[in-house]
C-alpha positions in Angstrom: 0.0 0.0 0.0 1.0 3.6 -0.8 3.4 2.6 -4.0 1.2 4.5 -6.3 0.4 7.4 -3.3 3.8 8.4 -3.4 3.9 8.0 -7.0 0.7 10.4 -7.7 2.1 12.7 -4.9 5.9 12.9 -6.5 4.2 13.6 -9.8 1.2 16.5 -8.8 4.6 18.1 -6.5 6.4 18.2 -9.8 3.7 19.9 -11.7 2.9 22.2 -9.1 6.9 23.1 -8.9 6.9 23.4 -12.4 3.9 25.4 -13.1 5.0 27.8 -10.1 8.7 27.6 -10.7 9.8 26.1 -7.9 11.4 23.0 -9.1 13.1 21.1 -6.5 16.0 22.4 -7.0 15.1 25.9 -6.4 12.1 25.6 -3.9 12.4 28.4 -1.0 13.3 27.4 2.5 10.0 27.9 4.8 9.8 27.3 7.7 7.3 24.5 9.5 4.2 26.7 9.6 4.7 28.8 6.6 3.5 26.2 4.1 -0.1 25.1 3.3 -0.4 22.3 0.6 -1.4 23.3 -3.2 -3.1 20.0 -2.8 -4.0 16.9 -0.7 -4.2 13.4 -1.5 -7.0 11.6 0.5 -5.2 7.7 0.7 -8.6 5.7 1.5 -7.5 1.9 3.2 -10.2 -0.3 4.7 -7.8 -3.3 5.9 -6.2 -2.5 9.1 -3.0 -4.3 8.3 -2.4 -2.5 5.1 -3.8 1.1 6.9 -0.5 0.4 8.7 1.6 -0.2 5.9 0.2 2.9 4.1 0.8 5.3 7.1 4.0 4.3 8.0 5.3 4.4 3.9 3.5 7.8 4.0 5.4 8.9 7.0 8.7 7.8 5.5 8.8 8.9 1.8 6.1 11.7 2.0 7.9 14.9 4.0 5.3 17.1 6.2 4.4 19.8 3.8 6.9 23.1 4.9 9.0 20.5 6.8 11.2 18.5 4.6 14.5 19.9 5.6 13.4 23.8 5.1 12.1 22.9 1.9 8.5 23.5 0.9 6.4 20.2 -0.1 3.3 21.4 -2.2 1.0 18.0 -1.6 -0.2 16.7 1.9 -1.3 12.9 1.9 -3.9 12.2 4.4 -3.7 8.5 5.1 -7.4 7.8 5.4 -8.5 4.0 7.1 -12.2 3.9 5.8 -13.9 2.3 3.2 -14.1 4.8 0.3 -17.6 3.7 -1.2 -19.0 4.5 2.2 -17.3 8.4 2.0 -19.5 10.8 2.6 -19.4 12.6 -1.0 -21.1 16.1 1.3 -18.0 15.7 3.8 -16.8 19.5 3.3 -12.9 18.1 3.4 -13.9 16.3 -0.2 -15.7 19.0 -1.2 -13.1 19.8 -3.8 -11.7 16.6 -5.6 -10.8 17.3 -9.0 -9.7 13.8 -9.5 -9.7 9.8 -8.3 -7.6 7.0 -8.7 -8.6 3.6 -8.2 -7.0 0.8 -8.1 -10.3 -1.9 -7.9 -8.0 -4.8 -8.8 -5.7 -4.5 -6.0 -4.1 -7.6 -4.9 -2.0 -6.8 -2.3 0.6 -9.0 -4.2 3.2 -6.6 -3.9 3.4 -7.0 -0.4 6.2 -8.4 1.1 
């Protein structure tokens, strides 16, 4: 779980840094409450085991936003464990997806 989190994260941070001009390489230092996300990245997991798995992968290769070593992170992921076809689609914190991936077919194979 979270492969394809970080994935979607790493690539709407690019965008963002490109369409803004802050690539990596020249992002401003800011410090820890400076920063708000340009986006956020709602990680729905039902299974507690793999809930688990996402968080901690989340917490390890997704920096706080504004805390990554002084440099600015554009996208916050919120590891979410809930079933996302019982979401409430009125819940004002979704109030503004623009987008969804889903992975139905999900195996879990790539567990080790």
């Amino acid at each position: 779980p979270g492969n394809k989190t970080c994935h979607l994260a790493t690539l709407i941070n690019d965008s963002i840094g490109a369409t803004t001009d802050e690539r990596p390489s020249k992002r401003k230092k800011k410090g820890k409450n400076d920063a708000k996300p340009m986006s956020t990245i709602f990680a729905f997991e039902r299974s507690s085991t793999r809930f688990s798995l996402l968080q901690s992968r989340m917490q390890l290769f997704i920096p706080p936003v504004g805390d990554s070593n002084g440099i600015s992170t554009q996208v916050a992921v919120v590891p979410t464990h809930a079933d996302f076809l019982k979401a409430d689609p009125n819940d004002t914190q979704l109030a503004n997806v623009r987008a969804i991936l889903l992975d139905p077919s999900c195996s879990g194979s790539g567990i080790v």
